[in-house]
C-alpha positions in Angstrom: 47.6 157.2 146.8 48.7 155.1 143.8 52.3 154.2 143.5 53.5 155.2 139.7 57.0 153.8 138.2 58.1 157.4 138.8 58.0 156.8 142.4 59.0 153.3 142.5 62.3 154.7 140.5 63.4 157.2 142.5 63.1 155.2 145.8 65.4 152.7 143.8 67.9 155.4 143.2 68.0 157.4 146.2 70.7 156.4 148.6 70.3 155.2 151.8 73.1 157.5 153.3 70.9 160.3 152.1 68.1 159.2 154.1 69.4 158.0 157.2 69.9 161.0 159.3 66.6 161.7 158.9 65.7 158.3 160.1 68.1 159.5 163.4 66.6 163.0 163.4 62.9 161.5 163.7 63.4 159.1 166.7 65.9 161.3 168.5 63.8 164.1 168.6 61.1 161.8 170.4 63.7 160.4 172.8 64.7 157.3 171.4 68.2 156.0 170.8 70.5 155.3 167.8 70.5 151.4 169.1 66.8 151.1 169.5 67.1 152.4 165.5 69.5 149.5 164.0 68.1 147.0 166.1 65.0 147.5 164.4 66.6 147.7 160.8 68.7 145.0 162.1 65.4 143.0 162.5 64.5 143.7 158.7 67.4 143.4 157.0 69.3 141.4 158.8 72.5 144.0 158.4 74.2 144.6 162.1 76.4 148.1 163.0 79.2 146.9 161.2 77.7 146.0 157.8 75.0 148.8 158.3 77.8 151.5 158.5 79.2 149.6 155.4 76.6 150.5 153.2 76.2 153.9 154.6 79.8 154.4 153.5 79.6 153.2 150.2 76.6 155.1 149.8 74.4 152.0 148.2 71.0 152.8 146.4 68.2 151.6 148.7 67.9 149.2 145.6 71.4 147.6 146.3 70.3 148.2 150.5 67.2 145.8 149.5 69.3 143.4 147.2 71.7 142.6 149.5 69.2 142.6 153.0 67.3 139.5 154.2 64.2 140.0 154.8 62.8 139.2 157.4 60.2 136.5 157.5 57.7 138.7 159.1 58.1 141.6 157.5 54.8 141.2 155.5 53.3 141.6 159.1 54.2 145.3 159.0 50.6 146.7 157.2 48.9 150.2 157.7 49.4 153.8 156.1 53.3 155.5 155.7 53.6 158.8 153.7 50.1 158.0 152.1 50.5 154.7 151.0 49.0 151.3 152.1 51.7 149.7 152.6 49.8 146.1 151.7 48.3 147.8 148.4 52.1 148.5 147.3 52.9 146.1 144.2 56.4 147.0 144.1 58.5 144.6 146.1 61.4 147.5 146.5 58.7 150.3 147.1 57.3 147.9 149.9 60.6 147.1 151.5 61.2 150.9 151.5 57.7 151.7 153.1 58.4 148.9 155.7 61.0 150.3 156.6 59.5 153.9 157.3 57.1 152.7 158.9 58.8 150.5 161.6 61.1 153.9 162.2 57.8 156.0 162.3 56.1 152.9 165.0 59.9 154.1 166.6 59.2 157.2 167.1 55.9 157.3 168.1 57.2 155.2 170.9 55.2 151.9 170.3 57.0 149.0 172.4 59.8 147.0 170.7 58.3 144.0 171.2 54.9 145.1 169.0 56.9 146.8 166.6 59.1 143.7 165.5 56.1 141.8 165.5 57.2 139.6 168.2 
């Protein structure tokens, strides 16, 4: 599927309170925990409980949730398909932080081992 700057926009726009209890729903329903979730948006963005909850709070854009994470390193490790999209064909940089993101919860909930899935 092509990315168009209709779909880069509203990824920029949504917030990332909106979209995190889905993230919860999706790996609770296949038996993993609430930790095993921000450790691994911990591991991308760098943003611990506190600072997660934060920005859940002030209900940030997932383009002010990319702005003010650091990324990690080896987040361009993190390739495949997530919601039709290559995630290494993505020219966006926020679209790809967004799909990298999906896709380590989705690796989550499939129940892929912690250590593969932050690319250790």
């Amino acid at each position: 599927m092509e990315v168009t700057d209709k779909h880069n926009e509203r990824i920029a726009k949504m917030t990332f309170a909106s979209v995190y209890p889905h993230y919860l729903t999706k790996i609770q329903t296949k038996g993993r925990t609430v930790e095993e979730l921000h450790q691994v948006i911990e591991w991308l963005t760098g943003f611990d409980n506190k600072k997660l909850q934060k920005l859940i709070d002030e209900k940030v854009t997932f383009e002010t949730f990319f702005e003010r994470a650091k990324l990690n390193p080896n987040a361009q490790l993190i390739t495949g398909v997530i919601c039709g999209y290559r995630i290494e064909e993505i020219e966006n940089p926020l679209t790809k932080q967004a799909r990298y993101l999906d896709k380590l919860i989705d690796e989550l909930a499939k129940g892929k081992k912690m250590d593969k899935i932050l690319r250790q």
